[in-house]
Each structure stands twice: as C-alpha cells, then as structure tokens.
C-alpha positions in Angstrom: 15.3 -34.5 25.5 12.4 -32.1 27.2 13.7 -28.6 26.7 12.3 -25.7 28.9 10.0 -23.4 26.4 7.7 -20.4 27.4 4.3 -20.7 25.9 3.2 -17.2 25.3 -0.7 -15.9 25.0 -3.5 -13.7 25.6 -7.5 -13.8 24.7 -7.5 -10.1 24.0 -5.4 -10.6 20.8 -8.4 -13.3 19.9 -11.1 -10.2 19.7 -9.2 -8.7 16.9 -12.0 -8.1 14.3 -12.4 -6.1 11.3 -15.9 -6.8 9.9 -17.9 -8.2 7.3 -15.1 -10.3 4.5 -15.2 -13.2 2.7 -11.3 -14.9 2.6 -9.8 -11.5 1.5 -12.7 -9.6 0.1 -14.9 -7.1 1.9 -18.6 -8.0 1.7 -20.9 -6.2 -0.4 -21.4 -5.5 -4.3 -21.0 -8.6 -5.9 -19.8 -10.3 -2.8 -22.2 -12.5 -0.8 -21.7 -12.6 3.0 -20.3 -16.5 4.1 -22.5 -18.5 5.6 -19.7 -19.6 8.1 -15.8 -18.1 8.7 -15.0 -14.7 7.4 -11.7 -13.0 6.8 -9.3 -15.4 6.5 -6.7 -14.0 9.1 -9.6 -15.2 11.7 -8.5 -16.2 15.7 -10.1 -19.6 15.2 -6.9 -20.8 13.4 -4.6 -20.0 16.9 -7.4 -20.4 19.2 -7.9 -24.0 18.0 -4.3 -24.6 17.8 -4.4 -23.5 22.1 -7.2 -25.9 22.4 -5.6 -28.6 20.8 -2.5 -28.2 22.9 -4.7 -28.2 26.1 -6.2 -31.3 25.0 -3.3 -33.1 24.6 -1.4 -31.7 27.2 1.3 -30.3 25.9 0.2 -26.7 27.2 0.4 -28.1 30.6 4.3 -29.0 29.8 5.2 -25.6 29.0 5.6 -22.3 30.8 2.2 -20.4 30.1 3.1 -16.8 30.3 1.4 -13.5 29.0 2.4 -9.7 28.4 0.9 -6.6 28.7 0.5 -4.0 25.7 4.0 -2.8 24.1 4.8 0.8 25.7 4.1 3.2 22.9 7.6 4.3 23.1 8.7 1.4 22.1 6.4 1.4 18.9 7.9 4.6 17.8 11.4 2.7 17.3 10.1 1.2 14.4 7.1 3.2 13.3 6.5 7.0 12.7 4.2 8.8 15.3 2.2 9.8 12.1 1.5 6.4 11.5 0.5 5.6 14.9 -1.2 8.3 15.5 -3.6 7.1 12.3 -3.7 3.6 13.3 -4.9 4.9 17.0 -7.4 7.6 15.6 -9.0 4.7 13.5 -9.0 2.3 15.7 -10.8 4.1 18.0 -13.3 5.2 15.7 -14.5 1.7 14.8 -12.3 1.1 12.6 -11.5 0.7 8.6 -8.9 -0.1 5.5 -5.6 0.9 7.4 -3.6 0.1 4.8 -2.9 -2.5 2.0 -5.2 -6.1 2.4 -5.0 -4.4 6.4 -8.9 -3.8 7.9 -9.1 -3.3 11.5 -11.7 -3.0 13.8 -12.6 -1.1 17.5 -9.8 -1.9 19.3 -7.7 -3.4 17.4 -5.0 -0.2 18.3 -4.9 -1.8 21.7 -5.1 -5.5 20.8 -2.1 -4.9 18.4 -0.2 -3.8 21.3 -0.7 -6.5 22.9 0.6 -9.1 20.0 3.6 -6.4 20.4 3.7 -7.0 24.0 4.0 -11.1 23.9 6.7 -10.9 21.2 8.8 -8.8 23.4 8.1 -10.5 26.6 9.0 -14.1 24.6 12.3 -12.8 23.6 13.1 -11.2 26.8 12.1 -14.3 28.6 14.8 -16.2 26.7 17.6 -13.8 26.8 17.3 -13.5 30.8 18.0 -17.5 31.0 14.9 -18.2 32.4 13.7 -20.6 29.5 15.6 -22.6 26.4 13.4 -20.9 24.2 9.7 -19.7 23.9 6.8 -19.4 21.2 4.3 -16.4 21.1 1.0 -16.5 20.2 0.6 -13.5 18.5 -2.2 -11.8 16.6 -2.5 -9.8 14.6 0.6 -10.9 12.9 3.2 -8.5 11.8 5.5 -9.5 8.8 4.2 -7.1 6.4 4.0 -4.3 8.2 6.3 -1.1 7.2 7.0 1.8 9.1 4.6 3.6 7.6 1.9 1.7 6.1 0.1 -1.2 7.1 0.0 -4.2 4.7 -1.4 -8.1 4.7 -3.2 -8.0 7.8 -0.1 -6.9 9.7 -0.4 -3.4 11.8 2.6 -3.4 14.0 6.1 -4.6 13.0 5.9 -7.2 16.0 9.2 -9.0 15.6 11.5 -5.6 14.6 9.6 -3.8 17.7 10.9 -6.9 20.1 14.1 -7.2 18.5 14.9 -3.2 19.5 13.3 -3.9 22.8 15.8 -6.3 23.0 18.8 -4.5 22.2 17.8 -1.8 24.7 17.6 -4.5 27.4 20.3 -6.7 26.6 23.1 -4.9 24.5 22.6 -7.8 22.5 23.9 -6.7 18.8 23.4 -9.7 16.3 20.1 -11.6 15.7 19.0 -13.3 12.8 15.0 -14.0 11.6 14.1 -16.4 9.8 10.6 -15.8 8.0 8.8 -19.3 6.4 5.6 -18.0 6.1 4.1 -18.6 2.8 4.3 -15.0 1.9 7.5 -13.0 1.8 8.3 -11.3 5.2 8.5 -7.5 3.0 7.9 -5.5 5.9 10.9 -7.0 7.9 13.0 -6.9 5.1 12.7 -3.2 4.4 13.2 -2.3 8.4 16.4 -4.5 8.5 17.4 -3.7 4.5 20.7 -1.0 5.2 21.9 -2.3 8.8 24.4 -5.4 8.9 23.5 -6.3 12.6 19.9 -8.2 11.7 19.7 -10.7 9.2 16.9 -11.2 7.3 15.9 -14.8 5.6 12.9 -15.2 3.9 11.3 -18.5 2.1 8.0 -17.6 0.5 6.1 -19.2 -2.6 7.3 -16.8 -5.4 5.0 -14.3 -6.4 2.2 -15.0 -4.2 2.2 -11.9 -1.5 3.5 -8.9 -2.0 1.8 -10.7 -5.7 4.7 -10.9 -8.2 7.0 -10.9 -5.6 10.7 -13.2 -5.5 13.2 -11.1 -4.2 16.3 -13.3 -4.8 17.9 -10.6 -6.5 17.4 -7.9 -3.0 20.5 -8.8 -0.8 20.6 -5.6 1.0 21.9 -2.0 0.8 25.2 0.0 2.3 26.0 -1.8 5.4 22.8 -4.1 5.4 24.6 -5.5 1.9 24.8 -9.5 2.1 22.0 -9.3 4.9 19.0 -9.9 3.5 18.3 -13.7 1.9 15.4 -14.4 0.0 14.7 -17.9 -1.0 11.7 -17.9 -3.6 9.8 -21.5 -3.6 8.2 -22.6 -6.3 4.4 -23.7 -6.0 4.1 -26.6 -4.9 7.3 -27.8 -3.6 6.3 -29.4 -0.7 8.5 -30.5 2.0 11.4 -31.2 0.2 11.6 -27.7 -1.1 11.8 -26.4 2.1 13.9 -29.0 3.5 16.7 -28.2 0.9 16.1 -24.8 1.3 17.1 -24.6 5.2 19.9 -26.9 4.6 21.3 -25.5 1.8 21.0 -21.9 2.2 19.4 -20.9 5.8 22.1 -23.0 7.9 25.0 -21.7 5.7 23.9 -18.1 6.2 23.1 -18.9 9.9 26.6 -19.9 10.2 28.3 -17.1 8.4 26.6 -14.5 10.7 27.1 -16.5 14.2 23.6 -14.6 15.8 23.4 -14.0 19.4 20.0 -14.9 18.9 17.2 -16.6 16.3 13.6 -15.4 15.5 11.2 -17.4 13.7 8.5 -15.5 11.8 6.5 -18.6 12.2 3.6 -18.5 9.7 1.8 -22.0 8.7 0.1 -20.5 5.4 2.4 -23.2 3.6 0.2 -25.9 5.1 -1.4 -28.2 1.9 -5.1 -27.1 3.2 -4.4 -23.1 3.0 -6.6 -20.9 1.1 -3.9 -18.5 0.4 -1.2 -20.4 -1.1 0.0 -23.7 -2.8 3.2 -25.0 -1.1 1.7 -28.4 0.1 3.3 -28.9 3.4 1.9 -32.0 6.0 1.9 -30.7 9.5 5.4 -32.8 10.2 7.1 -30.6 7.7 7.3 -27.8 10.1 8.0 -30.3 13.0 11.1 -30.6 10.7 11.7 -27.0 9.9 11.9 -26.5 13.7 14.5 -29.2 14.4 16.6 -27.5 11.6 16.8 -24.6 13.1 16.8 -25.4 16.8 19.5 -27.3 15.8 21.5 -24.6 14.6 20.4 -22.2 17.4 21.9 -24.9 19.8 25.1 -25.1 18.0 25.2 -21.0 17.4 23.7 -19.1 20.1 23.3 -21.4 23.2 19.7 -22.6 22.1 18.3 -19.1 22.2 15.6 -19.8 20.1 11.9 -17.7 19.8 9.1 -18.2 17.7 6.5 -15.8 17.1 3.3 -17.0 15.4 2.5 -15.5 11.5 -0.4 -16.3 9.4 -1.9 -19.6 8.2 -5.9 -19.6 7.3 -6.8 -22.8 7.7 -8.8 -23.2 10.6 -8.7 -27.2 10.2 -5.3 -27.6 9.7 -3.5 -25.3 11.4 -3.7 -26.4 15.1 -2.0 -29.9 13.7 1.1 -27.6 12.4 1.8 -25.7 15.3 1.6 -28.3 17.4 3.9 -30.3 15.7 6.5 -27.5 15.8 5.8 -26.6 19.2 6.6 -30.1 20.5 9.7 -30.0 18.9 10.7 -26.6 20.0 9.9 -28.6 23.8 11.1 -32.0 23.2 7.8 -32.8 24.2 5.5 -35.5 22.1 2.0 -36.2 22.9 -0.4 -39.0 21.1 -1.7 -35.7 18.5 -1.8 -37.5 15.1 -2.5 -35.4 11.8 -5.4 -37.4 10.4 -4.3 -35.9 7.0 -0.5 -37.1 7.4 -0.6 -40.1 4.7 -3.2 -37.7 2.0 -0.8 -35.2 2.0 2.5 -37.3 1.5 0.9 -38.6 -1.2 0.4 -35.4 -3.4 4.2 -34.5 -2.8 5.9 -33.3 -6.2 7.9 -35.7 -8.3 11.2 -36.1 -8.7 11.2 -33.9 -11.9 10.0 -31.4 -9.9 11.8 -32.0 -7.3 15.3 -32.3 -9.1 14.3 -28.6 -11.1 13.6 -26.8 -7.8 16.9 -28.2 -6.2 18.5 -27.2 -9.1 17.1 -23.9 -8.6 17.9 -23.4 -5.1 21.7 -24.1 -5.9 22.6 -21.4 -8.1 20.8 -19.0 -5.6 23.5 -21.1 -2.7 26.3 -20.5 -5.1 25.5 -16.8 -5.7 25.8 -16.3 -1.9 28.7 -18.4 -2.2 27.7 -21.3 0.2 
C-alpha cells in the first residue's frame, strides 16, 4: 500500500564545507591531501542518494518540499545564545574547529539553519495531516550536538530544535526518537536526559563515537528516569543484531510510552562499506528497520512517522540505503537493486555470534523489564 510521504530538501545544505581533511583528519603535518573525497561527512553521500531517487523515480512519487532557515528564536530553545553567537561569529569569519571532530566553513551558520529548518518543516508537515509521514534531507546532521558545544560534525541540535517547534505549534506532549545511527545519538540524550515527555532510544556500535562509549547503564535522571534507552551493538552484528534489537527492546519501549509522535535519527554509518564503523548492514537492513518502526507508529500514533537524515560516509553505498528505507517509508518500490545485496549477506556473523549478542540484548530487555 502507497503511503503519502513528504520528501524534504535543499541544495544550500549541499555547500556545507569545512576545508582541507582526509576521512576525519585535517590536512597538513604528516597528513597528505586525498587525491579524491575529503572529510568524510561530504554532501556527495545525500546528494547521490537524491540522484538515485530521481533516476528511479521514486522522487517523482513523493511530495518534494523545502524550508527556509530555523528562526533564531527557535535555536535558542535548545542552545545558549553564547553558543550561537560563537558558531555565528565563526562562521562568518571563514570558518574553523567549532567544537569536538566539528569544522565548519563560510557559511555554514546559515546552511545549519537551514538543515534546522527542513527538520521542523518535515515534522510540522506531518502533524498538520497533510502527509502520512515525511523524511528530511538534512545536512549537517545534528545528533551529537549539545547545547553548548558542537561535536561529530553536528552544529545544531536539528531534531530537539523541531521537536520544541513542535510542541509550540501543536501542544503535542509525548514523542519518542529513535537514533540507529552507528554512533550513539549523545547530544540528544543529554537534551532529553531529566524530562519524562521525550524518549530517547539509541542503537550504536559500542564504543565507537563518543569512543568508549555504551551507555546501557544511562536510563535517565529525576523525571527523565526510565527515558533514555541505550542499546550498545557489538561490531559486527549485522542485521540480525539490529533486527532483535528493535524487536526486543525498541517496540517494547515504544509501547510502554504510547508517543503522539516518532522521530528517526536516521544515520546509514552502519552500512558494511562505512569508513567509520563495523556493523555490516546490506542496504535492505534498513528497508527493514523502517517497516519495524512504521509499523509501530501505525499501530501507536496514527502513522505519524518522520525521518530526518544522520550520517553515513560512504559515498557508494549510501544512496542504495536510503532508498531502500525511503520506499518503505512510501510503499513505493522501484526496479533500484543493491549490486552488493548477495556480498554482503554473505559476511553476516555466525550463529555463535549471533546467539552471544542475543543473549546480550536480553538481559539489557529484562533490566528494563520487557
């Protein structure tokens, strides 16, 4: 069944650029420039990913919308006007290290505005009736970002900021996010970590990004006790890890909390190809990981479903992952094969390892009492 979904996306968030890197590492000293690519959070990964959905049609299915730039105000519900004002000052003076693993570039001030801007708009869209659900295009991503400090590539809190747009707009009062991008979603967490009305769900490789990182011992403080999952993967658990882990844990906890509304921090960095992590999923594992949860958005919140685009670095693979998701976030499917469906299948993890990390993700299940 064809579903109605918003297709959120601008070029300006493509001209994001901060320089001279190789992967993560800032050119110079002992660092040779690359002969080709550059830092790895580069547009090419989301502007072939557009391209391949144009070629296939599936764009031309979907409602193609854009946004302007978040109003500033807005911003300042999430981060201090110290921080802005820095991010601003530096931005308009060609740039720099903003924060943590965080260079920006002329511009990019503006441009993360408008990544702001098609979160809010996406959500907005959906609340208002005027589409099943809806996926924005965002960049730079937002994740990892604090109130304070930027981090991992991530400037502006972009799904916190549209979430307290949201609740301005719509008196809406309980939403849930669920982060599967290969690095934990820290920046959302610590927003979200005292208040009971968001819940936070994050499945990340453990110890990859924040490095050393798990977090299934964080739950949450004072009221935000019991709202705040994390669900460390081990490396190299491949589909079924993530599988088990949405069925197991991230339904359960869906359930218990009955949102109004679901978020998808939407990252593809647990693709087999990506440079920055090791979780070995094919592109149809996150064509999975979407019917999970749109699923239990239909059966929760009316179907009120958004997902707003995260990392995932490589360039190749990438456009094959999203567009899976997307057409199943549509109910659309196109003749788009993954080339690399059968080569990655094969190098899933045995049963062994399999058995261990189920075995794993059930006493974190029985902790939480699901």
């Amino acid at each position: 069944m064809t579903r109605r979904t918003a297709f959120f996306f601008d070029e300006h968030c493509m001209w994001h650029s901060a320089g001279q890197y190789a992967l993560t590492m800032p050119v110079g000293g002992w660092v040779q420039p690359p002969a080709a690519g550059g830092l790895a959070e580069s547009p090419e990964t989301k502007r072939r990913l557009k391209s391949l959905m144009e070629v296939s049609g599936l764009l031309n299915a979907l409602d193609v919308r854009s946004a302007s730039c978040a109003d500033e105000a807005l911003l300042e519900s999430i981060h201090s006007k110290d921080y802005l004002d820095r991010f601003r000052a530096m931005s308009h003076a060609g740039g720099g290290e903003l924060g943590d693993n965080a260079p920006i570039g002329p511009g990019s001030y503006e441009i993360a505005r408008r990544s702001v801007g098609l979160a809010i708009e996406a959500v907005a869209t959906v609340l208002r009736g005027e589409t099943d659900n809806a996926y924005a295009l965002t960049r730079p991503p937002g994740h990892h970002c604090l109130p304070n400090q930027a981090m991992g590539f991530c400037f502006l809190a972009n799904i916190p900021i549209a979430i307290e747009a949201a609740k301005r707009r719509f008196a809406i009062e309980r939403v849930a996010v669920i982060d599967w991008d290969v690095h934990h979603g820290n920046g959302t967490q610590a927003i979200y970590y005292d208040r009971e009305d968001v819940l936070t769900i994050s499945l990340h490789q453990e110890g990859c990004f924040p490095p050393g990182y798990a977090g299934d011992l964080d739950r949450g403080e004072g009221e935000g006790e019991d709202s705040n999952l994390n669900i460390p993967l081990l490396p190299g658990g491949g589909e079924d890890a993530y599988r088990y882990a949405l069925e197991r844990l991230v339904v359960p906890a869906l359930e218990r909390f009955s949102p109004e509304l679901i978020i998808v921090a939407c990252g593809y960095d647990a693709n087999a190809l990506d440079p920055l992590a090791r979780m070995l999923l094919p592109s149809e594992a996150f064509r999975d990981m979407t019917r999970i949860v749109r699923e239990a958005a239909e059966k929760l919140c009316n179907g009120r479903l958004v997902m707003v685009h995260e990392g995932g670095y490589s360039e190749a693979y990438v456009p094959f992952c999203g567009h899976a998701a997307i057409e199943e976030l549509s109910g659309i499917k196109t003749g788009v094969e993954d080339p690399l469906l059968a080569f990655i299948r094969a190098q899933q993890p045995n049963d062994r390892l399999r058995t261990f990390q189920r075995q794993q993700l059930d006493e974190l299940a029985i902790s939480w009492g699901f």
